[in-house]
N, C-alpha and C positions, 0 to 999 in steps of 0.2 A: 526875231528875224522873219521876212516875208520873201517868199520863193514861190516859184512856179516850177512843176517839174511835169515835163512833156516825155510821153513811151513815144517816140517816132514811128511812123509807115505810113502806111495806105490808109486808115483806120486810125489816130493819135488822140491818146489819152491826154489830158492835162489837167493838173492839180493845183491851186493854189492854196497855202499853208501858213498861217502865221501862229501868235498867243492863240487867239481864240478859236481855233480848228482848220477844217480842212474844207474845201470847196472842190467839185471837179466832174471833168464830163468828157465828151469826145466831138471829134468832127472828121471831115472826110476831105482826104488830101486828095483834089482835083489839078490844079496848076500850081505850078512854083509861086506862081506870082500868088494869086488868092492865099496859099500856105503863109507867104509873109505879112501879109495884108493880115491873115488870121490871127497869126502869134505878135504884130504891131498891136494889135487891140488887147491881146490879153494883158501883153503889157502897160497899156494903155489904164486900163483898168486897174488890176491890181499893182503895177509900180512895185516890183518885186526888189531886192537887195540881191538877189541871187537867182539863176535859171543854171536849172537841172535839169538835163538833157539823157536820155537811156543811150548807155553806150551803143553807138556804131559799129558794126562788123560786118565781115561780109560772111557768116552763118545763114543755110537757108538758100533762099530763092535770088539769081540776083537783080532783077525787077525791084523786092522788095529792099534789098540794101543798098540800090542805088537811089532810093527814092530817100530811103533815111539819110543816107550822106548825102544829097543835096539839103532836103530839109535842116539838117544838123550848118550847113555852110551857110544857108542863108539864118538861121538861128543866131549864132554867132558875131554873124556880120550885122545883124540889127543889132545884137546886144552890146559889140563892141562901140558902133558909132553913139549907144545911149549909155556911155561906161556903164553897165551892167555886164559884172563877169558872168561870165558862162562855165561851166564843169558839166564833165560827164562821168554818169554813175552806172555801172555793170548791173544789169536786174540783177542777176542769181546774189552780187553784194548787199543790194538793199535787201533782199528776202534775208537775207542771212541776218543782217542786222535786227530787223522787224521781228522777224519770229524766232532768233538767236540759235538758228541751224540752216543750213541749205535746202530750202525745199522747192519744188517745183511750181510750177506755177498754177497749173492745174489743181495741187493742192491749197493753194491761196483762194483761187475761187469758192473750192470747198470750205474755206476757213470762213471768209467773209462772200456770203452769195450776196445778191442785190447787186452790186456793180456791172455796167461794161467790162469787161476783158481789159480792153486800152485804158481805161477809164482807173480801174483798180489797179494795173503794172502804175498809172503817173502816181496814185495814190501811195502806194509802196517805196515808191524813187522818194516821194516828197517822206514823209517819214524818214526814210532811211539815211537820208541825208541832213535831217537835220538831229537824229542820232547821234549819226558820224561829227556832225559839226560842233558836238557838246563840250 
C-alpha cells in the first residue's frame, strides 16, 4: 500500500510510505490556497492509495486548530474529487502503535533525533497507520 501522512499546522509534516520505505519532510503553511496547491503536488507525485491526516482538535492555541481544520477540509475535498480516501489518525494512537506504549512526543524525538518535529509526527502517522492497516 502507498500513503501519505500529513501532521497538520503552521509547520506540516509529510510522509510518503510504501514496500520499500519511507520519504518525508515539511513545509510552511502560508495561504489556504498554496496549502492546496502544496498537498495537489504531493499527490501528484507520489499517487498515494490512502491520505493520513493527524487528527483535528481544537487542543491548544486556536489559531493553530483553525489552521488544521481548514487544512484537513481542503485535504479531504482534493482527496475526495481524486477518489483517494482520506482517514484521520490521533498522534498519541500512532505513537502507541509504533513504539507499542503511549509515549510523548518529545520522547519520540529522543528515540529517533535527525528529523523535523513535523517531519517525524507525519513519519510516526505513516507507520502507524499502516500497522493498524495489517
Amino acid at each position: 500500500m502507498k500513503l501519505i501522512a500529513i501532521d497538520l499546522g503552521k509547520t506540516y509534516g509529510w510522509a510518503y510510505k510504501d514496500n520499500n520505505g519511507i520519504e518525508s519532510g515539511e513545509g510552511t503553511y502560508t495561504e489556504l490556497t498554496d496549502w492546496g496547491k502544496s498537498f495537489a503536488d504531493l499527490l501528484d507525485k507520489w499517487k498515494p492509495d490512502i491520505v493520513v491526516l493527524s487528527q483535528t482538535n481544537n487542543f491548544g492555541h486556536w489559531n493553530a486548530s483553525r489552521c488544521m481544520l481548514m487544512q484537513a477540509g481542503v485535504a479531504f475535498y482534493i482527496c475526495g474529487k481524486r477518489g483517494i480516501p482520506g482517514v484521520e489518525l490521533n498522534d498519541s494512537t500512532a505513537r502507541k502503535q509504533v513504539f507499542g506504549k503511549a509515549i510523548k512526543k518529545i520522547e519520540v524525538q529522543k528515540l529517533r533525533p535527525g528529523f523535523k518535529p513535523n517531519e517525524l509526527d507525519a513519519c510516526v502517522l505513516a507507520e502507524g497507520w499502516a500497522m493498524l492497516d495489517k
